[in-house]
MIDOSE-1310 file (N, C-alpha, C; in nm, 2 decimals, decimal comma, always signed):
residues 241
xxxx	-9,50/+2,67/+1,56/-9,55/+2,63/+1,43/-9,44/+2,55/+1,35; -9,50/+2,44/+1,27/-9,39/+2,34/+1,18/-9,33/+2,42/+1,12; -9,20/+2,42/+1,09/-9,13/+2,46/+0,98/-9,10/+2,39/+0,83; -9,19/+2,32/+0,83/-9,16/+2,19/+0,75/-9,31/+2,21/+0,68
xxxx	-9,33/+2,10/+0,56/-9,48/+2,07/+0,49/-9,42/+1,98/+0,42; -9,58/+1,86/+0,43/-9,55/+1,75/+0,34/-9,57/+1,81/+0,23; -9,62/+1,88/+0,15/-9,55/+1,95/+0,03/-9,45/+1,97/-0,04; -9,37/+1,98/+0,03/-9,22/+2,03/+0,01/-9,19/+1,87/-0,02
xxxx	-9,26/+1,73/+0,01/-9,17/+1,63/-0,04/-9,19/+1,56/-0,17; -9,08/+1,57/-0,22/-9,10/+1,56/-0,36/-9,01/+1,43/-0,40; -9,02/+1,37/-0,50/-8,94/+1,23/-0,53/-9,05/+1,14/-0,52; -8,97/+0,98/-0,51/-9,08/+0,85/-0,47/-9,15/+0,88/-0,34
xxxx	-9,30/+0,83/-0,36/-9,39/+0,81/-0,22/-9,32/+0,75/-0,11; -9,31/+0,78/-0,04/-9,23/+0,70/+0,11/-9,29/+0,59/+0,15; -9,20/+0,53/+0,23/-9,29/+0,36/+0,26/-9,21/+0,35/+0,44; -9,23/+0,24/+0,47/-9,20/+0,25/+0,60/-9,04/+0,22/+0,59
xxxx	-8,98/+0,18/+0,49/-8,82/+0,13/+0,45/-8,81/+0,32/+0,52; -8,83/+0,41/+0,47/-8,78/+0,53/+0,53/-8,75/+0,59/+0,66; -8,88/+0,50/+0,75/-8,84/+0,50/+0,91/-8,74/+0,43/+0,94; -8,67/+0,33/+0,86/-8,58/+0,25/+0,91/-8,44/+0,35/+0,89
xxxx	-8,44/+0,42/+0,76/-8,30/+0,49/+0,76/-8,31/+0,59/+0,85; -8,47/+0,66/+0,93/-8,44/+0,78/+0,99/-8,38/+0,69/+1,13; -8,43/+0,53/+1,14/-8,41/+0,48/+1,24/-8,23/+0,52/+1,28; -8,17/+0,43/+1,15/-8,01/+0,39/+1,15/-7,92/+0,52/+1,16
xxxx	-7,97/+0,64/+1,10/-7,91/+0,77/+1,13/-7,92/+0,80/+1,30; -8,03/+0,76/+1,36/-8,02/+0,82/+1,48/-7,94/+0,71/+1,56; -7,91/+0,65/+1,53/-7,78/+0,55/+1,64/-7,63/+0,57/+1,61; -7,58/+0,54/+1,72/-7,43/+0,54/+1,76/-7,36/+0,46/+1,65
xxxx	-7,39/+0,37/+1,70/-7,30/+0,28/+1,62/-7,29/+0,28/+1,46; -7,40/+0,34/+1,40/-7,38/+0,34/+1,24/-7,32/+0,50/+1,21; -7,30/+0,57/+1,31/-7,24/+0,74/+1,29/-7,11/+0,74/+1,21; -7,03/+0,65/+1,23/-6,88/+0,67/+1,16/-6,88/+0,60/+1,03
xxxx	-7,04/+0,56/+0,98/-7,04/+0,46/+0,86/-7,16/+0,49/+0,76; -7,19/+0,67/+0,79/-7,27/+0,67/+0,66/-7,25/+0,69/+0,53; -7,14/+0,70/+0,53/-7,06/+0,70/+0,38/-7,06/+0,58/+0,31; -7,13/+0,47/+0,39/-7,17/+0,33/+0,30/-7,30/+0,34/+0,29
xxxx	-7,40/+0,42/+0,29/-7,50/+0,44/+0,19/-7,53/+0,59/+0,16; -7,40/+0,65/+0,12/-7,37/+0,76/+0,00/-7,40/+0,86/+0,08; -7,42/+0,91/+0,24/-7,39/+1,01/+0,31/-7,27/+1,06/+0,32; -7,19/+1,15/+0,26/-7,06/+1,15/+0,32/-7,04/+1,31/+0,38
xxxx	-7,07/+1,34/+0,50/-7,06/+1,44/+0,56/-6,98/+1,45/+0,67; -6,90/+1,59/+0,70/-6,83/+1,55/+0,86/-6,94/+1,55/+1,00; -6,82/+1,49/+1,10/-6,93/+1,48/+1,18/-6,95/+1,59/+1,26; -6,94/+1,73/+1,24/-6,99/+1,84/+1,28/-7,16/+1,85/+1,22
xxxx	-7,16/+1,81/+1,10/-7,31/+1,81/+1,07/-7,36/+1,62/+1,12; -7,31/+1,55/+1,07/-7,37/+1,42/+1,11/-7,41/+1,46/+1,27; -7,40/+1,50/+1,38/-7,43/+1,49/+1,52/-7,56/+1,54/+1,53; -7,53/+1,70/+1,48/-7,71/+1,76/+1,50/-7,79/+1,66/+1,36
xxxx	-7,76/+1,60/+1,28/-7,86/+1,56/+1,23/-7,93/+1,46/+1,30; -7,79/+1,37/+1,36/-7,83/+1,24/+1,44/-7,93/+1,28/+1,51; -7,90/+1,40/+1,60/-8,00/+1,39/+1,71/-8,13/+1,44/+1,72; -8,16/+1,52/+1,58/-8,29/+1,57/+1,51/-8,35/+1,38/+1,43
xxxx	-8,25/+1,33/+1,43/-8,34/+1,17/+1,39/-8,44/+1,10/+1,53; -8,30/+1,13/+1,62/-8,40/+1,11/+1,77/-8,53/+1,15/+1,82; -8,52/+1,30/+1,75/-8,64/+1,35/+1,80/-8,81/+1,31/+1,71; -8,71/+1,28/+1,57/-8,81/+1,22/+1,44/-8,88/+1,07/+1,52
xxxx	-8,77/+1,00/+1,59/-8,79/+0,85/+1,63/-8,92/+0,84/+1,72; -8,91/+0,94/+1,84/-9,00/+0,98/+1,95/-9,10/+1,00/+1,90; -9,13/+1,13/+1,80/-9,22/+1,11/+1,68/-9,30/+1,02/+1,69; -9,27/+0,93/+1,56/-9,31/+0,83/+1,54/-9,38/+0,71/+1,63
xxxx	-9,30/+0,72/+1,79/-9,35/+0,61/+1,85/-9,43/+0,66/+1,90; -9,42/+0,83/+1,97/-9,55/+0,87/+2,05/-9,55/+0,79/+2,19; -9,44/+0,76/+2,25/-9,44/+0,69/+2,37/-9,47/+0,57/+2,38; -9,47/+0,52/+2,27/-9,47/+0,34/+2,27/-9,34/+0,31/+2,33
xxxx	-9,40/+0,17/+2,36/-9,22/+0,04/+2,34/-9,18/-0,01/+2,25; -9,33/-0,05/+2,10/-9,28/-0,10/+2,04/-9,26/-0,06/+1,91; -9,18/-0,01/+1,82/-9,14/+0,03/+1,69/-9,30/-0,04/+1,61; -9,30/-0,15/+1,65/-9,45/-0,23/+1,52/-9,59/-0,19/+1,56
xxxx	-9,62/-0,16/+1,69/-9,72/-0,09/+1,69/-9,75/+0,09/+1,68; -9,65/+0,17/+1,63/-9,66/+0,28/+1,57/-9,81/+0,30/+1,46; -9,78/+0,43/+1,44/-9,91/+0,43/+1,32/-9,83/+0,44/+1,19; -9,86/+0,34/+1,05/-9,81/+0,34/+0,97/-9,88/+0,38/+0,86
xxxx	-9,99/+0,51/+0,86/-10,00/+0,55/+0,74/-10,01/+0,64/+0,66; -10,04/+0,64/+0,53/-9,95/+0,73/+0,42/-9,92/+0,85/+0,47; -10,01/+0,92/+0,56/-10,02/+1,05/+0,62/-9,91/+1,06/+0,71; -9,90/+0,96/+0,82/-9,82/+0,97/+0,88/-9,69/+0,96/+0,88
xxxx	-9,61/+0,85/+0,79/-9,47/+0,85/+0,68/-9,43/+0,98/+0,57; -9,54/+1,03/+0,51/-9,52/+1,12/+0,46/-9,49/+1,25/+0,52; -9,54/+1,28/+0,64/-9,52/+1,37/+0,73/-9,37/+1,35/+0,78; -9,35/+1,23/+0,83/-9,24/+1,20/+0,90/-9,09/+1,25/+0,80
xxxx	-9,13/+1,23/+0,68/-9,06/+1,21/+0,54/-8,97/+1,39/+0,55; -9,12/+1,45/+0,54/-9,12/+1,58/+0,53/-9,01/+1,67/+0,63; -9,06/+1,60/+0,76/-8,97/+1,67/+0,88/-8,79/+1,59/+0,85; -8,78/+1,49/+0,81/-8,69/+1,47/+0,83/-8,60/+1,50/+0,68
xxxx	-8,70/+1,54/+0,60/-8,61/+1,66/+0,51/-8,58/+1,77/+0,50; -8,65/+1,81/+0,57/-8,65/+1,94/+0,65/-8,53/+1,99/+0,71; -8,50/+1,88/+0,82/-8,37/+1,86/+0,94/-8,29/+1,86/+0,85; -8,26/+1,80/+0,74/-8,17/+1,78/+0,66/-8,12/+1,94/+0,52
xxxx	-8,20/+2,01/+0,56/-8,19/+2,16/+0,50/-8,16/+2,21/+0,58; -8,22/+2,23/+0,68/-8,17/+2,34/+0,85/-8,02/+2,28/+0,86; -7,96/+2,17/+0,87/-7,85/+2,12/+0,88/-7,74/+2,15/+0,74; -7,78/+2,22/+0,63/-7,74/+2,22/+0,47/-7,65/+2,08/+0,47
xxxx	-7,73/+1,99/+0,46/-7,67/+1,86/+0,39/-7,78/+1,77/+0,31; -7,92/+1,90/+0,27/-8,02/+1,83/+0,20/-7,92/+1,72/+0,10; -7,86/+1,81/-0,02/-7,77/+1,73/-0,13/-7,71/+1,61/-0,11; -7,67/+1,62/+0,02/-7,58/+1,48/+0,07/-7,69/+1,38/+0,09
xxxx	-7,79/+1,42/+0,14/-7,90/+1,34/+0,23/-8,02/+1,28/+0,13; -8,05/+1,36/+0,01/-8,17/+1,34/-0,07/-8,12/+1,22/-0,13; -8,03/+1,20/-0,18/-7,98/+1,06/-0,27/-8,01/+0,95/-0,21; -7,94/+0,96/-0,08/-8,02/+0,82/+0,01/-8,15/+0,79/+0,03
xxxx	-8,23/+0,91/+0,07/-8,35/+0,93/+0,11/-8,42/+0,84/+0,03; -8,41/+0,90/-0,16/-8,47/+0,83/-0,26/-8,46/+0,66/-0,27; -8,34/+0,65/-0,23/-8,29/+0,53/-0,26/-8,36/+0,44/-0,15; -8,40/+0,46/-0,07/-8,49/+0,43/+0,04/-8,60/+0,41/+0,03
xxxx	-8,65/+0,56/-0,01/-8,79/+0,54/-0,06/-8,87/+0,47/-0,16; -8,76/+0,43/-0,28/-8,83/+0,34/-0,41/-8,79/+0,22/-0,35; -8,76/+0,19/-0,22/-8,76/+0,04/-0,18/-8,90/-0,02/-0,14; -8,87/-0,14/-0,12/-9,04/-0,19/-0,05/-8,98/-0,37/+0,01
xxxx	-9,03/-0,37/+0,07/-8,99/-0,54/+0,17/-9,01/-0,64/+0,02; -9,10/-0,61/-0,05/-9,13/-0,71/-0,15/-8,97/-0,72/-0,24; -8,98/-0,61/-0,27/-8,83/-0,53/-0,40/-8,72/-0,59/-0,30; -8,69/-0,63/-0,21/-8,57/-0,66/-0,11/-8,56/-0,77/-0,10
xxxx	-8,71/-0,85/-0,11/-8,69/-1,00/-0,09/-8,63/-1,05/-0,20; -8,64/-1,02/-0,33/-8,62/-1,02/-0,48/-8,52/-0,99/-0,47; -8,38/-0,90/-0,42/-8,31/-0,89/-0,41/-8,24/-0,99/-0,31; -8,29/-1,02/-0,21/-8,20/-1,16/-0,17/-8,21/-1,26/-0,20
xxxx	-8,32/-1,34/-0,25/-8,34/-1,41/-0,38/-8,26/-1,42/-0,48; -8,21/-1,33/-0,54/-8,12/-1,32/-0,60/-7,98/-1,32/-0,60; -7,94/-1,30/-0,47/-7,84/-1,28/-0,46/-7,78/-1,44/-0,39; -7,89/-1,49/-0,33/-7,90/-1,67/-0,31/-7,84/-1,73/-0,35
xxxx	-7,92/-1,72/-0,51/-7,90/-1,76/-0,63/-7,78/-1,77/-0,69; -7,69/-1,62/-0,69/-7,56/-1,64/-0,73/-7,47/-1,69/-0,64; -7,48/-1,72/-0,50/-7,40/-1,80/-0,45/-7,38/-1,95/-0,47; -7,50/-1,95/-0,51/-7,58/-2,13/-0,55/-7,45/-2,19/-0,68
xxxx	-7,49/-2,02/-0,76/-7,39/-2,06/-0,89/-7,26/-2,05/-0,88; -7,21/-2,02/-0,74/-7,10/-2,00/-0,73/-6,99/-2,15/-0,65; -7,12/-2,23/-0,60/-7,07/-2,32/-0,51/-7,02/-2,48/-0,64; -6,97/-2,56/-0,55/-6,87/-2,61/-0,69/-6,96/-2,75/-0,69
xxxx	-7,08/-2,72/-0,63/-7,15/-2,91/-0,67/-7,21/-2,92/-0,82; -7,17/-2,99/-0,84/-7,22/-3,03/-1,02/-7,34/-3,06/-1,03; -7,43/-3,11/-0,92/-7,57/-3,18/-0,92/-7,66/-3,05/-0,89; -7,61/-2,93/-0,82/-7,70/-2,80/-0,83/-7,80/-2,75/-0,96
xxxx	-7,90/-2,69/-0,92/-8,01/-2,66/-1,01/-7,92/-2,56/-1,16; -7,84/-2,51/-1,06/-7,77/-2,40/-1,16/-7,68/-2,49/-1,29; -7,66/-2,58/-1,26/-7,61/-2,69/-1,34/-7,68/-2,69/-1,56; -7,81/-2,64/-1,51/-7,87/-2,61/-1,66/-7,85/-2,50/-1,72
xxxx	-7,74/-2,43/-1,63/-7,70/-2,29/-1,70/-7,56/-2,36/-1,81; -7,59/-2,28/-1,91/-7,44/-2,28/-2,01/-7,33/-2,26/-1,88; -7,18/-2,36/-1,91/-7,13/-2,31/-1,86/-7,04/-2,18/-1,83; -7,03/-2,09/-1,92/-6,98/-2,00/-1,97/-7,09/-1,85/-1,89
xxxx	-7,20/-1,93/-1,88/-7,31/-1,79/-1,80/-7,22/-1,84/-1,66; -7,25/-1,95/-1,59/-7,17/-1,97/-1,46/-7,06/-1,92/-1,44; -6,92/-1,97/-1,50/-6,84/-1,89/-1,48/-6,84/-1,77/-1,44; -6,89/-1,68/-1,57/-6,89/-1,55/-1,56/-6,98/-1,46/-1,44
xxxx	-7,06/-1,54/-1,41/-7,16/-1,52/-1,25/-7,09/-1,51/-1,18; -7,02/-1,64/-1,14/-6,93/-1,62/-1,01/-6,78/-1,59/-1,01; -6,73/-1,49/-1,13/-6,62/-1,44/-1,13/-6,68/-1,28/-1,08; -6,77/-1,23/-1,16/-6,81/-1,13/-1,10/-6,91/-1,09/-0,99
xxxx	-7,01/-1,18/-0,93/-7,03/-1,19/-0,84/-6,94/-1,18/-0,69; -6,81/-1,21/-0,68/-6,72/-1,23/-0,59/-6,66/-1,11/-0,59; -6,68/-0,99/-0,66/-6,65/-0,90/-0,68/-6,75/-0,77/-0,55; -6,84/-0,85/-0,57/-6,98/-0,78/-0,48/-7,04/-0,85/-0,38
xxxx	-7,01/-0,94/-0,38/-7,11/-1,05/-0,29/-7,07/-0,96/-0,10; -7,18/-0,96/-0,04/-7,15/-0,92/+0,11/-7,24/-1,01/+0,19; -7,17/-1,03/+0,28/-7,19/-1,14/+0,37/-7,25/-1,03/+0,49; -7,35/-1,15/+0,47/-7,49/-1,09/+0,58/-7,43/-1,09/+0,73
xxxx	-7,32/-1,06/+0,76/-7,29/-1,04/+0,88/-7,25/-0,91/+0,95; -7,26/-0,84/+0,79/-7,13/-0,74/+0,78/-7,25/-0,61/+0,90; -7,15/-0,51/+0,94/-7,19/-0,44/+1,03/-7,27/-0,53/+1,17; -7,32/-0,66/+1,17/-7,41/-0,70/+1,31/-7,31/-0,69/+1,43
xxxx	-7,15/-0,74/+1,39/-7,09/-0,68/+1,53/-7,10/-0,54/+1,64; -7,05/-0,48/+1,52/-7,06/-0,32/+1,54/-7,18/-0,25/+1,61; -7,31/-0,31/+1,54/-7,40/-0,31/+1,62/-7,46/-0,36/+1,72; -7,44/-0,50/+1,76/-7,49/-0,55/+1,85/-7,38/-0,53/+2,03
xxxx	-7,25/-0,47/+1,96/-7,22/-0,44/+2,10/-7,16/-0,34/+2,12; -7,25/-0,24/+2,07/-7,30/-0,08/+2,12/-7,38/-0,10/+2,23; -7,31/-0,07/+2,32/-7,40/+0,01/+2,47/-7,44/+0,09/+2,53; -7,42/+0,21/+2,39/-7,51/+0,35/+2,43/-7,64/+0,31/+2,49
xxxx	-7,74/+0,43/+2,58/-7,84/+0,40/+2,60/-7,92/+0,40/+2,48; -7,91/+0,48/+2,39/-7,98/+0,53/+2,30/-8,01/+0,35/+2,20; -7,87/+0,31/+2,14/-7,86/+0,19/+2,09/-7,94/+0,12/+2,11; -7,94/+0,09/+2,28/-7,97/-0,06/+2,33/-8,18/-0,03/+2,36
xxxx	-8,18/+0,12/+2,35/-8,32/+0,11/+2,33/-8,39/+0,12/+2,17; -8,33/+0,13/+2,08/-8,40/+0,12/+1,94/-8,37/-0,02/+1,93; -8,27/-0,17/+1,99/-8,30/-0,27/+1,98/-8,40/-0,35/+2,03; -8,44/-0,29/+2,14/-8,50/-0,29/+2,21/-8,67/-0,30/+2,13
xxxx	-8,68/-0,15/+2,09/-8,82/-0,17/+2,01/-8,82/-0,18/+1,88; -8,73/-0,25/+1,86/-8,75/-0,32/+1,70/-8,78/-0,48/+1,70; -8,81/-0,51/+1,86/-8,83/-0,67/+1,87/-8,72/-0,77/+1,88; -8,61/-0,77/+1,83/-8,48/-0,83/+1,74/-8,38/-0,67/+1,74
xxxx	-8,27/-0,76/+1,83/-8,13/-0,69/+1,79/-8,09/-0,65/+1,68; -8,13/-0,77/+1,58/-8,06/-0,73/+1,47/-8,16/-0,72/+1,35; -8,26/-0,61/+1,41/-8,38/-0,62/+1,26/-8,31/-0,52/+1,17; -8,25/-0,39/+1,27/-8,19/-0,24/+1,17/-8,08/-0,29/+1,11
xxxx	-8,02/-0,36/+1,15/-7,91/-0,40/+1,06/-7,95/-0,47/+1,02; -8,03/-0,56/+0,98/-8,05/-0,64/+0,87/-8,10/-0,61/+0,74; -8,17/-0,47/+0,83/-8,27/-0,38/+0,69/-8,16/-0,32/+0,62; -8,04/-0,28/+0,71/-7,91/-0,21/+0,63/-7,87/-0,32/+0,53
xxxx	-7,81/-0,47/+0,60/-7,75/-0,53/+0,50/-7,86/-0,55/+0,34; -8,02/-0,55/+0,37/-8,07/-0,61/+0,25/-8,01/-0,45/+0,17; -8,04/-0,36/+0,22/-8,01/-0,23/+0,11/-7,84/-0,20/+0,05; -7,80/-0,24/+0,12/-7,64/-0,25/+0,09/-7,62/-0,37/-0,02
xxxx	-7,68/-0,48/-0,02/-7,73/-0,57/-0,08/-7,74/-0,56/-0,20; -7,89/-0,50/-0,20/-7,90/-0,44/-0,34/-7,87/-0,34/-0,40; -7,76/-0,25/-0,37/-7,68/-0,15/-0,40/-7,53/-0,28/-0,48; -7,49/-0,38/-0,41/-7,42/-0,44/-0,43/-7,46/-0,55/-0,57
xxxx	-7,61/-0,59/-0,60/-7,67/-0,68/-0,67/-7,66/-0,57/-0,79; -7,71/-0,43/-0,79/-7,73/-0,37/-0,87/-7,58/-0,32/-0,97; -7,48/-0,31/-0,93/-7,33/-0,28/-0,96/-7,28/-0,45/-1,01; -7,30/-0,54/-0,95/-7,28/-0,70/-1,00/-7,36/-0,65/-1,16
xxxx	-7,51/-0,69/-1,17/-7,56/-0,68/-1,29/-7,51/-0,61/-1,39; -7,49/-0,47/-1,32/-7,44/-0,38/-1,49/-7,30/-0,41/-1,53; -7,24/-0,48/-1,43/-7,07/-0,51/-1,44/-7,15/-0,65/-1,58; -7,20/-0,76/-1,52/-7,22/-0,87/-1,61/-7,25/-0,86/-1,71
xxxx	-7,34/-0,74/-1,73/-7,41/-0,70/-1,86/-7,33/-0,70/-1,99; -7,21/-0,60/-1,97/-7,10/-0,62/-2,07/-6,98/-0,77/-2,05; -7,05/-0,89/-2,01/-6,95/-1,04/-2,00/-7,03/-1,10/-2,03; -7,17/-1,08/-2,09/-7,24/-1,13/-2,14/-7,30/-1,15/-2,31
xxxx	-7,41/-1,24/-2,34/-7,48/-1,18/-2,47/-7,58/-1,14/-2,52; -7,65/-1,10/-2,51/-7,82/-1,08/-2,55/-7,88/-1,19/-2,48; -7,81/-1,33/-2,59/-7,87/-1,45/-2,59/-7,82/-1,50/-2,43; -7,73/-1,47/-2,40/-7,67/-1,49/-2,22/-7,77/-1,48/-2,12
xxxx	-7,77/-1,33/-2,10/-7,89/-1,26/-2,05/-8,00/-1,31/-2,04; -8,06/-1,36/-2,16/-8,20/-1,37/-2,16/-8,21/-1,50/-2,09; -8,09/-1,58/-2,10/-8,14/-1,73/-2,10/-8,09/-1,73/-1,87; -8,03/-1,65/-1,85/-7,98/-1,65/-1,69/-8,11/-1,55/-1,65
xxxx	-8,14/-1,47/-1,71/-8,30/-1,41/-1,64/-8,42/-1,49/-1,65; -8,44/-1,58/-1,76/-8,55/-1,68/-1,75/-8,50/-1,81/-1,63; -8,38/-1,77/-1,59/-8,32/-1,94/-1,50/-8,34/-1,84/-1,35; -8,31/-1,73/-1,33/-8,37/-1,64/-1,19/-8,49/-1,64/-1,21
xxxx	-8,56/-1,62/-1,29/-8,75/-1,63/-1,30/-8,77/-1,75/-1,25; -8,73/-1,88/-1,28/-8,81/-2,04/-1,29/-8,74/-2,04/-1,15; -8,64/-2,01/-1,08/-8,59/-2,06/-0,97/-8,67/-1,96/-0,88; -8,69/-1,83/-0,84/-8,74/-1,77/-0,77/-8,88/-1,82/-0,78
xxxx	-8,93/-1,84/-0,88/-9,11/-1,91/-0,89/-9,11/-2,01/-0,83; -9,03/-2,11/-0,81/-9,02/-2,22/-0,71/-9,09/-2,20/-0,56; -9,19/-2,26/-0,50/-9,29/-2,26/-0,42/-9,42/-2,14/-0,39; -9,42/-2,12/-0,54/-9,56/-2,01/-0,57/-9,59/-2,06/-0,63
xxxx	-9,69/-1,97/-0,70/-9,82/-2,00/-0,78/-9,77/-2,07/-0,91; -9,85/-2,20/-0,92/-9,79/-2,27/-1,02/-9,77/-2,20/-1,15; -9,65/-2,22/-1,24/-9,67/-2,17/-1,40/-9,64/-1,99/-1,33; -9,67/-1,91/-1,24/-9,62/-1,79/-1,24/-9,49/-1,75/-1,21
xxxx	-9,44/-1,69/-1,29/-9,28/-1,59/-1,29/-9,29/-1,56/-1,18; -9,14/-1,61/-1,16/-9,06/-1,55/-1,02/-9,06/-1,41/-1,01; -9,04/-1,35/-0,90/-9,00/-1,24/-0,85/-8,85/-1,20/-0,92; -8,78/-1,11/-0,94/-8,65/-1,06/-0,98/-8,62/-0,94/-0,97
xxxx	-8,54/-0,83/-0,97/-8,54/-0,68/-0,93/-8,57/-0,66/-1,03; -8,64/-0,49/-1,06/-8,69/-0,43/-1,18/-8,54/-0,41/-1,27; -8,43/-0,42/-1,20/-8,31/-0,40/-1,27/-8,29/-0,48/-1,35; -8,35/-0,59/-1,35/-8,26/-0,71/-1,40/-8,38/-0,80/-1,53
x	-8,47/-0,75/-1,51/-8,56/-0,75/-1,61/-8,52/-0,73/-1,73
């Protein structure tokens, strides 16, 4: 009998972003590095959780090869959600583990793209050509972009070594059915990302002015609206609204 109930899951509705963290807990290579998205446990508990992720993974695929044809819905993530908070009580590191969980769960591919969109953007304002679009920003909003910007900015490379030359079995088969070597890490970097975009913003907040603000959030709206719906506002994080 389950020891577990979707009942018991409580917080944001889960999305498929949540199979990806149950994904990245269950591999080798990200084990000595979950303290970069706010797990910080020894590895006497990290192991059995790892390997209760493996069994979540099997789960999920039901004997597939490929991670995209799984079944993806609400019933089914929610369940998955359930059991893998579960593991995370039987192991006592729910507290450690529920922070990330959430932070996972109020994500969505849409909310991420907006977030590298963003984060584009501040390198745009950071680069030294005078003829760039960012060029209609006061220069005093620039500056102060890419002084603190440089503070957070992470280069989309970060962790793909680490991962790509892991040769556990386990590793080289979750690359394997994700299509792309580097799809789990890249879902890592966008969330590290915007963990990074979101600490940039509230830092700028106070280097800024009301009138600052409003006038660099309408210049991310008109620039992200760029190749959509004519006359519609860009995309931007809910943070930065």
């Amino acid at each position: 009998m389950r020891s577990w109930s979707v009942m018991n899951l409580t917080g944001p509705p889960p999305n498929m972003i949540t199979d990806y963290l149950i994904l990245l807990l269950s591999t080798d290579w990200f084990l000595p590095y979950w303290d970069e998205i706010g797990i910080e446990l020894g590895s006497e508990k990290r192991i059995p959780i790892q390997q209760g992720c493996r069994e979540i993974v099997r789960e999920i695929l039901q004997g597939r090869d490929d991670f995209f044809f799984s079944e993806f819905s609400q019933d089914r993530i929610r369940e998955t959600g359930a059991r893998f908070l579960a593991l995370a009580r039987e192991s006592d590191a729910e507290d450690h583990i529920r922070q990330a969980w959430d932070e996972w769960a109020e994500q969505s591919n849409e909310a991420l793209g907006a977030t590298v969109e963003c984060a584009l953007l501040n390198r745009e304002i950071c680069a030294p050509d005078v003829n760039k679009p960012a060029s209609s920003l006061a220069f005093h909003i620039r500056a102060e972009v890419a002084i603190t910007w440089e503070q957070f900015a992470l280069d989309a490379s970060a962790f793909r070594r680490v991962c790509l030359e892991s040769e556990t079995e386990w590793d080289i088969w979750t690359r394997r059915i994700l299509g792309s070597p580097i799809s789990l890490v890249n879902q890592l970097w966008r969330m590290l990302l915007d963990r990074r975009l979101r600490s940039f913003w509230e830092h700028l907040l106070g280097r800024l002015t009301p009138a600052e603000v409003t006038e660099l959030v309408k210049w991310y709206r008109a620039m992200t609206g760029m190749g959509h719906n004519e006359g519609a506002p860009g995309r931007i994080p809910s943070y930065m609204n």
